[in-house]
Each structure stands twice: as structure tokens, then as C-alpha cells.
N, C-alpha and C positions, 0 to 999 in steps of 0.2 A: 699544435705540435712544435713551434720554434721553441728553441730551448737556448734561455739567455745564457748557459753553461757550455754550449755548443759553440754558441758564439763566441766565446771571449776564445774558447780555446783555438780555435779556424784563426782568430784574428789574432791571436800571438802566434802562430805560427807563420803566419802572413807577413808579420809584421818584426820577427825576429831578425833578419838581415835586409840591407838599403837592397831593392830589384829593379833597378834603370830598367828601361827594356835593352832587350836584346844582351844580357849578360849573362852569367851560368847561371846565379839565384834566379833570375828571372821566367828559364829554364827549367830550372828544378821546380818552382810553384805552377807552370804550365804544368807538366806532368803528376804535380800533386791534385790539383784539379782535376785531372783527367781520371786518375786512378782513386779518387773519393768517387766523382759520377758515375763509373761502373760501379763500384760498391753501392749507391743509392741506387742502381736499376733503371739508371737513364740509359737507353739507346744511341747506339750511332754514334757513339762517343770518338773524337778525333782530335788531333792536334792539326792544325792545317799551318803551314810556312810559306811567307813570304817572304821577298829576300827585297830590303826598301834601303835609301839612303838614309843610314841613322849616326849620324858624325859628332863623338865625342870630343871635348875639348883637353889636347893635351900639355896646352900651357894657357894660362891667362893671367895678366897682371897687371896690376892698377898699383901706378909709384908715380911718388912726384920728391923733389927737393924740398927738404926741411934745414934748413941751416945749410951747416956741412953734410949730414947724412941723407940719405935715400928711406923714405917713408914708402910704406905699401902696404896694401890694405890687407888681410887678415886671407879673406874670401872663402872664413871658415867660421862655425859660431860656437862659441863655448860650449867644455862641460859643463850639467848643474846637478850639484851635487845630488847623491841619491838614486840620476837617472844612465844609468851602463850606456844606455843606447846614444849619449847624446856623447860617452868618453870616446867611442870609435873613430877614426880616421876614416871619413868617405869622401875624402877628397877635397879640392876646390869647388866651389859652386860657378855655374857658368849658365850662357844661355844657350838653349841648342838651338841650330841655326843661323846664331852670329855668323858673319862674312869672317874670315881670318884675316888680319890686318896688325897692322904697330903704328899706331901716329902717338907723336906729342903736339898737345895745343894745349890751349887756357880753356879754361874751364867754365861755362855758362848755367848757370841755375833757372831754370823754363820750366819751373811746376810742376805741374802734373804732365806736360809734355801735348799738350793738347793745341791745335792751332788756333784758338785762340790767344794762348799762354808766347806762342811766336809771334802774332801781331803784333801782343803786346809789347815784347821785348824791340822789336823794329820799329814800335811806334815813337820807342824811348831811345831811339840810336844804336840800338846793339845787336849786333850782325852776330847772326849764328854760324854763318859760313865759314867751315875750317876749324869750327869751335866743337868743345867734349861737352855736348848736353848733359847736366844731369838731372833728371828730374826724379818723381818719387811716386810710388804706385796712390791708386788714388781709391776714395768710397764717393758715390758707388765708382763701382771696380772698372774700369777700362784697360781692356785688353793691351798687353805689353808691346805685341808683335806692332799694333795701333801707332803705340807711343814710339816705334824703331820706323815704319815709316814715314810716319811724319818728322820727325829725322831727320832720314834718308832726303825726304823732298824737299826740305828748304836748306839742306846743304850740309850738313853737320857731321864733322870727321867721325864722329864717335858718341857713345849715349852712355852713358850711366843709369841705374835704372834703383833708386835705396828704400826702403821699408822705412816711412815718419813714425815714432811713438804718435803721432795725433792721427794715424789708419787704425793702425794694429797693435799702437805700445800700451806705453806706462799710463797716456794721459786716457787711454780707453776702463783700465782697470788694472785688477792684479797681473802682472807676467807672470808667466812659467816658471818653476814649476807650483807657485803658488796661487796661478788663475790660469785663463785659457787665452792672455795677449804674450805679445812674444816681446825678448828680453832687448837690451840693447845691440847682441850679436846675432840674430836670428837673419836670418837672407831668403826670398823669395825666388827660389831657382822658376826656371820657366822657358818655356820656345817662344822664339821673336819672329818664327815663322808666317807668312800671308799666309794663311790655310782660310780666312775669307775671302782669298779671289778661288782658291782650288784647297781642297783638304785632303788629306793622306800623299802617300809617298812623293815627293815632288818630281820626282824624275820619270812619275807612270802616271800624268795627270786625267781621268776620269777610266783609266782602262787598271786591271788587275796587275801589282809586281809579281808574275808569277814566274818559273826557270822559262826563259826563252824569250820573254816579252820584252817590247822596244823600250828603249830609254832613250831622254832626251838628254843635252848637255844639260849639265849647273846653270850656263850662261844664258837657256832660255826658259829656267823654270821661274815662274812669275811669282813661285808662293815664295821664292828665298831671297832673303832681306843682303842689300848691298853692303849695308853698313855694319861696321863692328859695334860690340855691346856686352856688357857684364851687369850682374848683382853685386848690391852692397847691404851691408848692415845701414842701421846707421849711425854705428857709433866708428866707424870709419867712415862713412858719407861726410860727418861732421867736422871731421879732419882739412876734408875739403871742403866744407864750404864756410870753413874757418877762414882761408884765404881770398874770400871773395872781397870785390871790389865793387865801386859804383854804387848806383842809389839801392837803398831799402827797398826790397820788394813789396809790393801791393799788401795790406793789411790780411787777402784771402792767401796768398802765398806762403805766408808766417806758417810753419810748422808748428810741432812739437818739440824740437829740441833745446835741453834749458839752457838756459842763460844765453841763448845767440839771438840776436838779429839776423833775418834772414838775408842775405844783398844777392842781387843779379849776377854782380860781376862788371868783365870777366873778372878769373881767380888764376890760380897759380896754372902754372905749365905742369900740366899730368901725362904720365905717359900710361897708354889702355893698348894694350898686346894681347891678342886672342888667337890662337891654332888648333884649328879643328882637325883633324884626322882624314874627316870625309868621306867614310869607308859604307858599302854598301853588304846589312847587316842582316841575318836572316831574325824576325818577329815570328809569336806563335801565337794561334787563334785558337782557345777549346770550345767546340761546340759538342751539344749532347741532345738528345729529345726524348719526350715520352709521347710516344706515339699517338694519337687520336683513335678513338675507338670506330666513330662514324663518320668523321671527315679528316682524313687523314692529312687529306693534301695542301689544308688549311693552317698557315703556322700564324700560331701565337709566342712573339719572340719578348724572351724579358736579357737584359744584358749588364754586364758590367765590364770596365776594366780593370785588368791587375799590375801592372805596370806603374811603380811608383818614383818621384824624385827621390828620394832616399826612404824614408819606412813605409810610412802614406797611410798613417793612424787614422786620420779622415778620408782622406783623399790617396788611393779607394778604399782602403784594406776595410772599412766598415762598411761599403756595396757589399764587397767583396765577402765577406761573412757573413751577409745575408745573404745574398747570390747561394752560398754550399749549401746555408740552412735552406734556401728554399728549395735546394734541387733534391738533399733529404727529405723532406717535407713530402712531397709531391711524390719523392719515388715510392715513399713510404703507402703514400694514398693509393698509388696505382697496383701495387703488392697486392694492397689486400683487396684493389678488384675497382678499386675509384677513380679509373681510369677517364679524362677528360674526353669529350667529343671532336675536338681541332688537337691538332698534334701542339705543344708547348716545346719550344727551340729556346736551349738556353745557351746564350753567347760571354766566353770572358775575354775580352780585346787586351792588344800589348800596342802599347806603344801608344798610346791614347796621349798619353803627354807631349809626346814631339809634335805629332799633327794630326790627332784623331786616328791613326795611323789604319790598324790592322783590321776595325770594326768597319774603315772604308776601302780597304782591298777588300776583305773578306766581302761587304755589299756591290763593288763591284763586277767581283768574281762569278757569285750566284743571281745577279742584278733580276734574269728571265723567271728565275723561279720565285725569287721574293716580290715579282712586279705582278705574277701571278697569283700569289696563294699567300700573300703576307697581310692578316687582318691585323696589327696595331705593334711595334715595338714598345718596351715598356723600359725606361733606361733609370738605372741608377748609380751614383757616381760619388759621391760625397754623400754616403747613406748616412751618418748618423754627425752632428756637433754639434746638438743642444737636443729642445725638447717638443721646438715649433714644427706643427709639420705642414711644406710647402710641396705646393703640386703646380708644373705648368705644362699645358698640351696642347692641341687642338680641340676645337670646341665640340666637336663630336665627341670626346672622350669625360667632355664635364661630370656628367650624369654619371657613370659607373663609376668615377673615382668618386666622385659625394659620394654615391647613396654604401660602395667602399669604406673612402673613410668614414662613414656614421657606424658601420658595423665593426672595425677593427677599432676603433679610438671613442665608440661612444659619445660623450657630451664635447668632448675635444674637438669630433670630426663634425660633428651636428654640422658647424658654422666653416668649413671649409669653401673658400674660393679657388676656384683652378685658374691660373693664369693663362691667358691665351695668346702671348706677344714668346715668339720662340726665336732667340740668336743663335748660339752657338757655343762653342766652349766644351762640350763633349759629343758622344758618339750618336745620340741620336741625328747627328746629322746627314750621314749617308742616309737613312732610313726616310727622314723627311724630305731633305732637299733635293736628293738624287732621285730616289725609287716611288716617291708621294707617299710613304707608307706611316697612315697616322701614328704620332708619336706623344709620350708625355714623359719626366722626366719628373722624379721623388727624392726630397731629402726632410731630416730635419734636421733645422737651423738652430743657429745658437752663437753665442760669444764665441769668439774662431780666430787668432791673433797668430796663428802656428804655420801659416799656410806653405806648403813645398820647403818647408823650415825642416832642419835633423828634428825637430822638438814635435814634430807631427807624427808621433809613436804610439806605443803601446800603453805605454805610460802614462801621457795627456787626458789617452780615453779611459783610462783606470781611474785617472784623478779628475779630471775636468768633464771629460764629453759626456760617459756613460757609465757611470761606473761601477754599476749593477750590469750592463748589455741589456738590458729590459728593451730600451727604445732598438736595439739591435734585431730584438725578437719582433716588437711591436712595427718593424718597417718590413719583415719578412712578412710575418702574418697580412698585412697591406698589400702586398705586390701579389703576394699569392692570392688572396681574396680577388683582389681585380685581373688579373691574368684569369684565375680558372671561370670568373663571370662573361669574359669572352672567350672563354675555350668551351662552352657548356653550354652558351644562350640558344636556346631555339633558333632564335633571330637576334644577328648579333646587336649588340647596344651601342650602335655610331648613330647618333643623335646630331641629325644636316640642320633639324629648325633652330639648334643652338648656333651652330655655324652661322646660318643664315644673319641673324642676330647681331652678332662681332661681324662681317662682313659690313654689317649696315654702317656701323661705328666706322671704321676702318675707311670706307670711301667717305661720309661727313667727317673725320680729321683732316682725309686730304683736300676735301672740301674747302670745308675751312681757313684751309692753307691757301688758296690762292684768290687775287682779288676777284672782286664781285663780276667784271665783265666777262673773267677769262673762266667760270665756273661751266659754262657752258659744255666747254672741253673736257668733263670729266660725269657729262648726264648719263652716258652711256654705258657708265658702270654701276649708277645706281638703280636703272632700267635695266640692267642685267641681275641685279641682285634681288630683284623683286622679282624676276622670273627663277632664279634658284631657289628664293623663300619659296613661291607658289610650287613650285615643285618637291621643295620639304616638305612640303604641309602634305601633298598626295601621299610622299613615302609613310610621314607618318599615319593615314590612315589603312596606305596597306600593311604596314606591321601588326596596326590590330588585326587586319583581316589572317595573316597570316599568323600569329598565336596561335588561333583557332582551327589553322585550316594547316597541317604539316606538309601537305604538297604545295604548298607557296612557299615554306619556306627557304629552301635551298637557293632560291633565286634571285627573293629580294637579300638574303646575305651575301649571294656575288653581286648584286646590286652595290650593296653599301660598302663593298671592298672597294669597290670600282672608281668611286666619284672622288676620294682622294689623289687618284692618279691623274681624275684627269684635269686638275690644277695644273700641272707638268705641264711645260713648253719644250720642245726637243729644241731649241734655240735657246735658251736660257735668258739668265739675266745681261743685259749687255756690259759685255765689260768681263762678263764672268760666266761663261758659259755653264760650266760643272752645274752651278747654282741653278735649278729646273721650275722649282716650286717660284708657283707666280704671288702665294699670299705671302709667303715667307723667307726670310734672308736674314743672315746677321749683317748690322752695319761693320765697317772695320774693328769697332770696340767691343765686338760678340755681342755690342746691344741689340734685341729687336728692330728689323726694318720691316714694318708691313706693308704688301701692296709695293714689292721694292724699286719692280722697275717704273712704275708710273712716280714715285717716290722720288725717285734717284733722277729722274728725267726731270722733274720739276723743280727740284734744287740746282740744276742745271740750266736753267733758266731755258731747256731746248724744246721748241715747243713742236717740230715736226716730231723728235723720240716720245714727246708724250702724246700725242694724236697714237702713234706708232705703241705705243704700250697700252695706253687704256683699249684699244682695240683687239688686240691679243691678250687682255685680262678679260673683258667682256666677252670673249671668244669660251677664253678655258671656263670662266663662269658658265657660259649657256652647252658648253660640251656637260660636267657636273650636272647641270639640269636635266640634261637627256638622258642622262645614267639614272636619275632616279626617278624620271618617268618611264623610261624602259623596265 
């Protein structure tokens, strides 16, 4: 039933004006989703408002001294000919987040921004403190917010943060609008937000922004970053680091940019001015459902956000397009009488860009009833930039995305691997890290140089990403395939001896990781994991029993809901409370951290925190066990 014709048009209309959150377009496209889901026949359809700290930038500027004049950076990225969407005025680009500040200092070149990249610089005499970091986004990708505080900790007035042709430019392939990498003016807008110590609203940390509810000050939310910070091209980036001084940076440091040598520095005296507004703004949530015919009270949630830096031709507007087709789709099926057996909850979040925003009010709002009745979120975010298609979830979820993808993608899907290492970086995170409610997370990948850039439009996806919508169609039909296979299954399909499995892996890495004497202090997690495998393996045989037998099966399905919950520590990760789930966490870089707190306690060299964590992992493991022998 998707219809790649359907799509293109959803997604030009999505993708006709910039939709920050929390602005009128962005507005207007909540209620246009709203009112296509009653036209498809979805239920329960609503717009839900939260009122959250969403603070636009109303000045930002990067200038330094050139001769006699005053240079400053652009902080805007060309027209290219042919493309309307890229002639519009949307403004400055900024980071949201940024502290508001004005310093002038000299200028430091630190890489990727990574504390290694600071050692280095200290090892060679060159004090960041007081100094304008610049560094430049990196592959693989590390989280921005990452690179601001590390920063922030070793002292640095300010950040600069620039897009290298050798990530995302010219030295990757053709630019825009003749391939899919971005040009010399393209900027990487982005939040520099901590949403990996707490995610969504920072001023209502793990409780809902709803009218009435507490708020904390600015000055004690942990997720907002101290230091000031902006985007650059970089063909202003270049400008500055024309001025640098000091030795030649490291042979790994070298860019892409022609004809320069890369230097440390320091460089000229830059002045970085950013003013945020600060304003506390109301976000819109649409949800919709088609009711379950025989277990109502069981949701199967698939989600998107819509909330774009400025078009969001990838990133979401192509979720996003398949998100409407799937909700047509589905509505379509239940018309005519095809109505699924668990109720299917379709969610489109706002504000997913600043900090996961509205998808974690919105899970903390309803927290009892999705801790209750929530069998699997299904998220997608960046649905369509090339042609690969990538799956990661938990390991329970392996088995219905295969034997999924083999049905929607044939010889394509045959050979799919599900990833099972989950950071963070969109919405499935309230769902996993807060509520335990198994998650997995779909795109297809591809050549992708545009990213939070004006050039991430409608256009890109016409010319470079998709530009039939086939894979637009071919990622609805997927979602929906796997959504109604857990909306329908007799017994639902969360497969623990796959869990089991990756668990094994998971403590032999940490294993691994410590020397031979001290391994002793981590026995008790692989003698809990042998007790969760022996306990998969019973669930799996009463599955078969219950096939067969319909009065079992109601039971082992709130079985299998169950044992992902009870991963969850009501004390959290230390350090980060919000953070619940004991197998999973992102590190500050949105990378996968598995196993975080015994992880994180042993990179800390503290050895009573890790006695103190593998004991409360061992714990949540043998609770799991008792869920699926019960």
C-alpha cells in the first residue's frame, strides 16, 4: 500500500518552509499531521503542549581583525543555483544551548575536540585556558554537546565547532547540488546541550513540563553547557585558521582544506558573541492510535520527529513521510476490517533537535501507562539518505526485524545484521533508558554531506537521496511489516536467548578489560548471565508450548513485556540518575556505553563503585530471570 507518490508529496510539503520547533510552521505541520490522522482513521488523535526552555539565538558573531577592517564570518551558506530553498533568508545559524557570552581571545586549533586532541596540545606547551577552541566535527561522528564540554573542563573561553571538506566536503565526492557532500558554505547547526547526563526539557529534569509543574533555575540544570559556542562553514573556518601560529599540527590533524597547512596556533584574536533569548516555549506532541481489536491495552508505539533545523530533507522530513504513509497505510487496513490485535500508538515529537525534547516530556508524562502496556517502540529519524538499510535495537527485537527485513527487501534483507550497542541521539531514548521499553531504531544510509545544512531539502532528496521515493515507500512497508508482527503475534516475538547472547559478549569485553587478578570482581555477572540464558531457554520452550495452547498465551506476553523493565534501577547510573537502563547508556559522544555503570566505575579506576555496580547488574539480571521463569 505505500505509495512512493504519496511520499514525495507529504515530504514537499513538510519540507517547503525551515520548522525550528516551537515556531508557527512548526505549528502549522503539528496540526497538519493531526488533521491527515483523522482523515486515515486513526483514533485518539491529539496534539499534546508542553511549555519547555527552547532559547533562540538573537545575535551571534564571529569577527576578528584583518588589516584595518573587521572580518566576520558569514554564519550563513550560499545560494546554488537552481535550488529556491537554499535563496531564502533563515537566518544565522547558531548552536542551541550556547551559554550567552562575548569574550575576545586567540584562537586554538584542538581537532576534533576530543581530550585526547587537549593533551596533546599541553603536551606541546599550549594552554587552552582563556583560549577560542576551534575544532571541526568529526567521522565517526562525535557528539557536539561532547566537544563543548570538554571545553567547558579544561578551561576554554569559547568553541568554535566547522564542517572539514575531508568529513563531509569536496575531498568525500561531488558537493551539492551536484552529489550528496556539502559545499564550501554549508554549516552544521546543532545543540551543545548535556542531554547525556538528563535528556529533554532541562528545567523539568525526569518529571513532565506540564502548566504548573516545578522548575528548576538555569544555574542548576546539569544538561546546559557553561560555555559559549557557534557553527562555521569552512570556508570561513579557513579564514581563521589562516592566522594560526606555532607548530604544524599532527599529520592526523591535517584537514581537507587546499593549499593550507594545518598549525595549533595560538591564531589571531577572535571575538565569539552569542545571545540567547532564553525564553520558555510551548512544543507540540501528535499522537494518534488504531485501537487493538483483542488486546487493547497493549501499545505498539512506532514514532518520528518533525521538528527541523531548517527543511530537514533527511533529517526527519523522510521519517516523517513515511511516518503519514504508514499511518495511511494502517488506517487504510483497519477500514476494511484489518484491524491489529495490540492497539499501534503512533507518536510525531517536536523539538527532538534541542534535546530529545517532547518524545521525553511526552514519556515522562504517560511514564505508568507505557511501563505498563508498552511491548517495543519502533523509532525513526533520518528514514531515508542512500539505499543501505541499517537496523539497531535490542536483542530481543533481532529476529522480527530479519525475518522483516527478508520480507519487505527480499535478497537485500536476506543478510541484515541488527545492531545491538544503543547511545543516543534521538527519541528512542526516553523509551529505553527511562521506561525499559524495548527499542530499535531504522534508516537507510548513504553519501550524506548536507547534514542540519539549508541544502538538506527537498531538493537533495529529489536529486541525490531518493529520487523516485521508492526507498521512501520501501522503509514504510518495513516499519509497518515489523510493527503489525508485534501487534498480531499470538506470542509476542521478544526473543531473551538472543539477549542472553550479547549479554555474554558485553561482560567478556569488560572482562577483558581488566587485568587478570582483578577479573574476579566481575564473576558475578557472568554467573548471573548464565542464570538469565537458563532462564531464556525455559521461556523459549514455553512459547512453543503456548502456540499451541491459547490459554498460555496471554501470560507469557506480559511475561516478555516485563523482563525489559526489569533492567531499570530506580537509582540510576551514578552520576546520572535519569539514565535507568543498566545494559544501556550513551557515552557523552551519543556512542554506545554497555554495561555503563560497572563501565564507567572501571574506567575510574574505583573499585568499591564497581563491587557496588556489578552487584546491582547481577541483581537487575537475576530479577529478568525471574520474569521469565514466572
Amino acid at each position: 500500500m505505500p505509495s512512493p507518490a504519496r511520499a514525495r508529496e507529504a515530504h514537499a510539503f513538510l519540507t517547503a518552509e525551515p520548522h525550528v520547533a516551537g515556531t508557527p510552521r512548526d505549528r502549522l505541520l503539528a496540526e497538519w499531521v493531526r488533521d491527515r490522522w483523522k482523515e486515515y482513521g486513526l483514533e485518539r488523535v491529539e496534539i499534546s503542549e508542553h511549555e519547555v526552555l527552547l532559547p533562540y539565538a538573537d545575535d551571534v558573531r564571529v569577527e576578528m581583525m584583518q588589516g584595518e577592517r573587521v572580518w566576520r564570518a558569514t554564519l550563513k551558506e550560499d545560494p546554488v543555483p537552481g535550488d529556491p530553498f537554499s535563496a531564502k533568508d533563515v537566518g544565522v545559524a547558531y548552536h542551541a544551548y550556547s551559554a550567552s557570552g562575548d569574550v575576545t581571545a586567540p584562537v586554538v586549533y584542538a581537532a576534533s575536540g576530543n581530550p585526547a586532541d587537549y593533551d596533546w596540545l599541553r603536551d606541546h606547551g599550549i594552554d587552552i585556558k582563556g583560549k577560542i577552541a576551534l575544532v571541526r566535527y568529526a567521522v565517526p561522528y562525535s557528539y557536539r554537546g561532547f566537544k563543548a564540554l570538554t571545553a567547558e573542563q579544561r578551561g576554554a573561553a569559547g568553541l568554535l565547532i566547522y564542517s572539514d571538506p575531508a568529513e563531509d566536503g569536496f575531498r568525500k565526492g561531488r558537493t551539492y547540488p551536484d552529489g550528496p557532500w556539502g559545499n564550501e558554505s554549508h554549516i552544521q547547526r546543532g545543540g551543545t546541550v548535556y542531554d547525556f547526563r538528563v535528556p529533554g526539557d532541562p528545567l523539568t529534569p525526569g518529571w513532565a513540563s506540564l502548566p504548573g509543574a516545578k522548575r528548576i533555575a538555569a544555574r542548576d540544570a546539569i544538561s546546559l553547557p557553561k560555555i559559549i559556542s557557534a557553527p562555521l562553514s569552512w570556508r570561513d573556518a579557513r579564514v581563521v585558521l589562516e592566522t594560526m601560529q606555532g607548530p604544524a599540527a599532527p599529520e592526523a590533524w591535517q584537514g581537507g582544506i587546499p593549499s593550507l597547512t594545518y598549525r595549533v596556533g595560538p591564531g589571531a584574536m577572535v571575538r565569539l558573541r552569542v545571545h540567547n533569548d532564553d525564553k520558555v516555549r510551548p512544543i507540540w506532541t501528535v499522537t494518534g492510535r488504531i485501537t487493538g481489536a483483542a488486546n487493547p491495552d497493549d501499545l505498539v508505539i512506532v514514532g518520528n520527529h518533525r521538528d527541523a533545523w531548517v527543511y530537514g530533507g533527511v533529517d526527519p522530513s523522510s521519517g516523517t513521510a513515511a511516518l503519514m504513509e504508514l499511518a495511511r497505510s494502517l488506517g487504510a487496513l483497519a477500514r476494511r476490517g484489518a484491524r491489529p490485535k495490540r492497539t499501534i500508538v503512533f507518536g510525531n515529537w517536536d523539538a527532538e533537535e534541542f534535546t530529545l525534547t517532547s518524545s521525553t516530556e511526552w514519556g515522562e508524562e504517560h511514564a505508568r501507562e507505557l511501563t505498563d502496556h508498552a511491548v517495543a517502540y519502533l523509532n525513526v529519524d533520518m528514514g531515508v539518505q542512500g539505499t543501505t538499510f541499517d537496523a539497531t535495537a535490542v536483542p530481543s527485537l533481532n529476529r522480527v526485524i530479519g525475518e522483516s527485513a527478508a520480507t519487505a527487501l527480499g535478497a537485500r534483507g536476506a543478510s541484515v545484521e541488527v545492531k545491538n550497542r544503543l547511545g543516543s541521539g534521538s527519541d528512542y531514548t526516553v523509551f529505553l533508558n527511562f521506561l525499559g521499553v524495548p527499542v530499535a531504531d531504522l534508516m537507510f544510509t548513504g553519501p550524506y554531506g548536507v547534514y542540519h545544512s539549508i541544502y538538506d531539502n527537498h531538493l537533495w532528496m529529489e536529486k541525490v537521496g531518493d529520487p523516485q521515493f521508492a526507498q521512501h515507500a520501501t522503509m514504510t512497508r518495513l516499519w509497518g511489516i515489523i510493527a503489525l508482527r508485534l501487534a498480531n503475534a499470538d506470542v509476542l516475538p521478544l526473543d531473551y536467548a538472543a539477549y542472553a547472547s550479547r549479554l555474554r559478549e558485553f561482560v567478556k569485553e569488560i572482562t577483558d578489560r581488566m587485568p587478570g587478578p582483578d577479573r574476579a570482581a566481575v564473576t558475578p555477572l557472568a554467573q548471573a548471565v548464565d542464570r538469565f540464558s537458563a532462564a531464556a531457554g525455559e521461556m523459549s520452550r514455553r512459547i512453543d508450548r503456548a502456540l499451541s495452547d491459547p490459554a498460555e498465551q496471554p501470560a507469557t506476553s506480559r511475561a516478555l513485556i516485563a523482563v525489559e523493565r526489569a533492567f531499570l534501577d530506580a537509582d540510576g547510573i551514578p552520576g546520572r540518575p535519569w539514565y535507568r537502563h543498566l545494559i544501556y547508556a550513551p557515552k557523552p559522544t551519543y556512542a554506545p556505553e554497555v554495561l555503563p555503570g560497572v563501565a564507567e566505575a572501571l574506567d575510574a579506576g574505583d573499585r568499591a563503585r564497581l563491587a557496588s555496580q556489578v552487584a546491582r547488574l547481577a541483581a537487575a539480571l537475576d530479577r529478568a530471570a525471574d520474569v521469565l521463569r514466572r
